[in-house]
N, C-alpha and C positions, 0 to 999 in steps of 0.2 A: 408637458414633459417631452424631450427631445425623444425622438425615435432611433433605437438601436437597431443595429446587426452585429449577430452575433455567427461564428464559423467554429466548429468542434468538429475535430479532425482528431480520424483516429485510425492506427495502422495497422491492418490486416494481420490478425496471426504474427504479431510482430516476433516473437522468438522464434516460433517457427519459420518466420519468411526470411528472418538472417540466415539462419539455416541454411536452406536452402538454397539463397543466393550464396554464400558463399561455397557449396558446391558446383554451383552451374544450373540447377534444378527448378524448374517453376512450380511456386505450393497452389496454383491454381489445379494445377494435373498430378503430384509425386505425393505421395501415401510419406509423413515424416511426424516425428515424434520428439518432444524435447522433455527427456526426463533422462536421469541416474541412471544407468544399469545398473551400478552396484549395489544399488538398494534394493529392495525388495520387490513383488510386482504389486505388493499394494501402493508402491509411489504414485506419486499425481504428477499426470504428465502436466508440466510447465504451460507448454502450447502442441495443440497440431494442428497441422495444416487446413486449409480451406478443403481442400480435398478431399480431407477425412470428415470434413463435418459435414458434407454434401450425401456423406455417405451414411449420417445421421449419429455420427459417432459423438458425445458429445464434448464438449471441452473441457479440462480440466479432470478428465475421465483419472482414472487407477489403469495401472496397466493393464491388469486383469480381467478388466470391463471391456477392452477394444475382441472386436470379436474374432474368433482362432481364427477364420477363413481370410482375413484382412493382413495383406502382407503390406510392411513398413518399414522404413528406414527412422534409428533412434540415436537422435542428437544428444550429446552428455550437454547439458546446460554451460554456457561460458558468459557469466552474467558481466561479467569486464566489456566484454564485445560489444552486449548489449546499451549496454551505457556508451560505449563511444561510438554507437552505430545513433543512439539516440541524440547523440550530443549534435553530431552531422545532418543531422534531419532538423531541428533546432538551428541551426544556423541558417538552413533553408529559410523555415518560417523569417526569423529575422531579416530576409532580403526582401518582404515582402510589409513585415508590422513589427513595429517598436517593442519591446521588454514590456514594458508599461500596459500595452494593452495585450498581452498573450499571458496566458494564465494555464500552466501544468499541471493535469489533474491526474497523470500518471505520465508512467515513462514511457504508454504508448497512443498516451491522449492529449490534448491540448484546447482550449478555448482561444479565441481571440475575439477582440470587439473590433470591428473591424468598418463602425460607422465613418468613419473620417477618410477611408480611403478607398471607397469605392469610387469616389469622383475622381478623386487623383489618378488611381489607373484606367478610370474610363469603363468600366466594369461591371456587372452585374455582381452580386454575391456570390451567388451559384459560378459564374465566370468566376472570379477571384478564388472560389476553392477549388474549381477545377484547374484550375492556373499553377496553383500551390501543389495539386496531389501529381499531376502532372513531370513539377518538379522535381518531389520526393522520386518518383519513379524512375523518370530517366536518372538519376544523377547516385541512387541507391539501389534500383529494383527493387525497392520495396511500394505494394501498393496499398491505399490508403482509400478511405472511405470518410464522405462529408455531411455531417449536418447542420442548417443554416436556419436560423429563427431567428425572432424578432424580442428574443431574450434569452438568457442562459439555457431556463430550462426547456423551453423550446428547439436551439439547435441541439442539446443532449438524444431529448426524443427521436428529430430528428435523422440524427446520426444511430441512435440505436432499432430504434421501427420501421422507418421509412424509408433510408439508404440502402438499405439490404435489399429491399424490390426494385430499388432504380438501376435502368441499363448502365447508366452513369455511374451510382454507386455515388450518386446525390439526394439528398432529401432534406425539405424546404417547410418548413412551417411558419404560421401569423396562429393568434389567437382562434381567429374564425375558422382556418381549413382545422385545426387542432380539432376543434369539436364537432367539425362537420365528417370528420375522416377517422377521426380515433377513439371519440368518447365511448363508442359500443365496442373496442378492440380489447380480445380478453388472449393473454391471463390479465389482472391487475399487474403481476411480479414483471412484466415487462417494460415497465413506465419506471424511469429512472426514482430511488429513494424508495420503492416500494418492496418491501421483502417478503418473503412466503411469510412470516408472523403476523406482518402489519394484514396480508392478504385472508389470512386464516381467521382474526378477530373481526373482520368485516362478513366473512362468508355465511355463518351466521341470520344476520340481520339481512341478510338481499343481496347485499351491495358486491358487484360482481363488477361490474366497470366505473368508468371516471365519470361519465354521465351521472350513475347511479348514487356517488359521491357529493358529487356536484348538485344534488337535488334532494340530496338528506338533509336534518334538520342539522344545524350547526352546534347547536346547543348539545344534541345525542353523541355527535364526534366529538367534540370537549369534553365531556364526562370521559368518552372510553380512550380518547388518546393526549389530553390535556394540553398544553401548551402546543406540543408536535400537531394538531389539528387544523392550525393556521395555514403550515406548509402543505398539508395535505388539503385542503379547502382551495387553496391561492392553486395548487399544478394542477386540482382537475378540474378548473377551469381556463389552466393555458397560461396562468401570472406568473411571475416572479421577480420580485422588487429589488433582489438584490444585483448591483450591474459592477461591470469590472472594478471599477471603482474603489467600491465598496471591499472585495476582497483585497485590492492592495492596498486599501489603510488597514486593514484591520488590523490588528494587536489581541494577542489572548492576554487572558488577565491572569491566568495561571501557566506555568512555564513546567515543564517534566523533563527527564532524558531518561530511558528505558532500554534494557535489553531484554531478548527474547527467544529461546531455540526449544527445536521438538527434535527429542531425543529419538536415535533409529530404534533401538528397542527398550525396551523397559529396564529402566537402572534400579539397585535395589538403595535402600535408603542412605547406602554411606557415601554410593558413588554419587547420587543428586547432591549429599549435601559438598561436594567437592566440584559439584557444576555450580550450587548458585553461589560457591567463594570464589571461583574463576572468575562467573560472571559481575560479581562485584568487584573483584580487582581491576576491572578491563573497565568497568563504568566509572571505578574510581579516577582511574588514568584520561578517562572521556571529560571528566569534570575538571581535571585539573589543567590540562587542553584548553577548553573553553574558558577558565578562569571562573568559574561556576562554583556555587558549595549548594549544600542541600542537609535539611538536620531533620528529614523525615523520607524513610525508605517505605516498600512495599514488596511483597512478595507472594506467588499464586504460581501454585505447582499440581498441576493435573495428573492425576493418575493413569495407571494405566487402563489401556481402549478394553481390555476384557472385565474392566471394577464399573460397575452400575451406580459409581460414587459421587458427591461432589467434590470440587478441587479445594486445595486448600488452600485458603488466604488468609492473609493477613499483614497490618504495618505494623510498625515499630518507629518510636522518634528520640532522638536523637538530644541533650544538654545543649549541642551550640554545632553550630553550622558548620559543615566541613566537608573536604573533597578526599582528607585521610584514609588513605587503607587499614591502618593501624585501627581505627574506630569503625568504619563500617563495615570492612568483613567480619570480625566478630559480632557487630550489631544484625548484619543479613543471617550469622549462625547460629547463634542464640534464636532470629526470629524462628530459622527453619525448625529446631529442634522445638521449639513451642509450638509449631501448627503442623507439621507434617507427622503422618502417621506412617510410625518405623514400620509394619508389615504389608506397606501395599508400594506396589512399583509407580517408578517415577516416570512419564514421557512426558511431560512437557513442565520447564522453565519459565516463567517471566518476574524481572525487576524493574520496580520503575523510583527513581529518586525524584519526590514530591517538591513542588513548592523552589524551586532550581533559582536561585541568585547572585547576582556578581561576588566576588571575591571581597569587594571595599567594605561589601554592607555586612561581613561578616563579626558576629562579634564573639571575642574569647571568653571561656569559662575559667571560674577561677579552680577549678578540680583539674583541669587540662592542663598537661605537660607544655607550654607555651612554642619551648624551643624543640624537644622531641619529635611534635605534629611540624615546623617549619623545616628540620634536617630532614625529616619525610617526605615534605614537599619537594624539596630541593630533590631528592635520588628519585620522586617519581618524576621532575620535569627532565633527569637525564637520561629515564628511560626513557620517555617520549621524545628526544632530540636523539637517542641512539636509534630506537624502532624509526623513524622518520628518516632514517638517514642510512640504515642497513637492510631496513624491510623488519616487519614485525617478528619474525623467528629469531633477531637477534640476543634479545635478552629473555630467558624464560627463569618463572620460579620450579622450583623444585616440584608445587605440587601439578603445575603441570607436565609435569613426566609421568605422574601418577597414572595407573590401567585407570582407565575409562576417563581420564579428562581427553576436553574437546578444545583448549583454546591454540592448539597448533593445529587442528584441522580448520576452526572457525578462522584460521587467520589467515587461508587461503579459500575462504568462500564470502558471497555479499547476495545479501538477506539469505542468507542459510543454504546457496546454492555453490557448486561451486564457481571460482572467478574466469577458470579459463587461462587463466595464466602461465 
């Protein structure tokens, strides 16, 4: 089997270091924070700086948690920026390795296989990714941190474990130094895929590192984590079969489109149910966009952070496939009123429409208005060619004017933050 290199490159407090750069400020030395003021100080800060976490602060903190004596600067999120500060760092990569072989694992992560061109530039790996971060830095001020294996989940590690002690803010692993350098490295939760649950079900039985993993019986891991015990067997030993490749043929064999928001405080039952018809109106519009139908929806609405409850779920399916508003928000209503319980507050939304296929493969009911659902179609494709062409505040329904709808605040934020615009 040919022998890979792999480079996973990932950019330092990336919210926060736009930040900053675009102040003038280095987040290596300036106290900075990217969260909402207007929200409460339970928000989660977005990012902060390298600065703050040297100060042991941790990331992803509430504001409430950074300590009084800690004086900061607090960035309102501007996730537009963020995207086209990423799109510019992407172009970098690309002066360097082909689409084909670079693989985005976030908008502040990236993989690349990067066997084929170490020769061409003459290069070491390590050379090649310091070549790269190099780049990003003069050309953005933002800096970047490398890690380089001898397969995915190796430069992950890498980048996540061992980078962080290099002067260079490089780190390098093969199978062999893996186990010679990290098998006794604890917590568990710090080896990329392992989460405190997976960690907490092993703690138990001994098993406290990858060594300790890697030396259990296999048969005992199958019983207690079943199929997923391959994956965990294969990385604490340093494996992993899957190479770029592989993720760029892949194909899911189930296809979804989903919306999803956490409400800033507790809605009561009449205003949720006028979040999740928003939110199906705006999904229907997404379907109909894509040329997509869907004839099995889903919906799961959390309660409020003070109910010690579970959330409510449940689907709902559909006579005949369709991208209609006319039929699914009454079908998303109907579902809410069947599963959500009218005296407990609503924070958090998600829909997801199941099972998503082309347009051609859909087939008509004979209960269904044939022409009714196509003059539908027709006024929702000229709302999506008027929203496209005016910005989405052009055309609104009535019910969002409603107190407590969100889809003219949602339509200047991207994933729930706002865009900066």
């Amino acid at each position: 089997m040919k022998q890979h290199t792999y480079l996973c490159i990932d950019l330092k407090s990336f919210y926060a270091s736009v930040e900053c750069v675009a102040r003038g400020l280095d987040p290596m030395t300036v106290n900075l924070v990217v969260a909402d003021p207007q929200r409460t100080e339970k928000t989660i800060c977005l990012a902060i700086t390298p600065a703050m976490k040297a100060l042991g602060i941790k990331n992803r903190c509430r504001l409430f948690e950074i300590p009084k004596h800690v004086k900061y600067l607090t960035a309102p999120p501007r996730m537009q920026k963020y995207i086209d500060t990423a799109a510019d760092i992407y172009a970098i990569y690309l002066k360097y390795v082909a689409p084909e072989d670079i693989h985005v694992y976030s908008i502040d992560e990236v993989f690349m296989d990067v066997t084929d061109y170490l020769s061409l530039y003459r290069l070491s790996a390590r050379g090649l990714g310091q070549k790269i971060m190099d780049d990003i830095y003069y050309s953005t001020g933002i800096r970047a941190t490398c890690g380089v294996g001898t397969n995915l989940y190796l430069s992950k590690v890498a980048l996540d474990i061992t980078a962080k002690h290099a002067d260079d803010f490089i780190g390098e692993l093969d199978e062999e130094s893996y186990r010679d350098s990290l098998w006794s490295h604890k917590p568990l939760t710090d080896f990329w895929r392992i989460g405190s649950g997976t960690a907490k079900r092993l703690e138990p039985y001994g098993i406290r590192t990858m060594k300790d993993i890697a030396e259990a019986d296999e048969n005992f891991l199958y019983r207690l984590f079943g199929i997923d015990a391959e994956l965990l067997i294969d990385h604490a030993w340093g494996r992993e079969p899957v190479t770029m490749a592989d993720i760029k043929s892949y194909k899911s064999h189930s296809n979804c489109i989903g919306s999803g928001q956490v409400l800033s405080c507790d809605y009561p039952y009449e205003k949720g149910m006028l979040i999740a018809k928003e939110m199906m109106d705006l999904l229907c519009l997404e379907l109909v966009e894509k040329k997509l139908v869907t004839k099995s929806i889903t919906l799961h609405v959390g309660y409020s952070n003070r109910l010690n409850i579970p959330s409510a779920h449940g689907s709902a399916t559909l006579d005949t496939e369709t991208n209609s508003d006319l039929l699914l928000v009454p079908a998303v209503t109907t579902l809410y009123k069947r599963i959500v319980n009218p005296s407990c507050g609503i924070r958090r939304v998600n829909i997801t429409c199941n099972h998503v296929m082309p347009e051609e493969y859909r087939q008509y009911n004979f209960f269904v208005d044939a022409e009714e659902l196509e003059r539908s179609r027709k006024i929702q494709q000229a709302v999506i060619d008027i929203k496209n062409k005016f910005g989405k505040d052009a055309i609104l329904k009535g019910m969002n004017l409603e107190e407590g709808a969100m889809t003219r605040e949602r339509n200047h934020q991207i994933g729930g933050h706002k865009s900066g615009e």
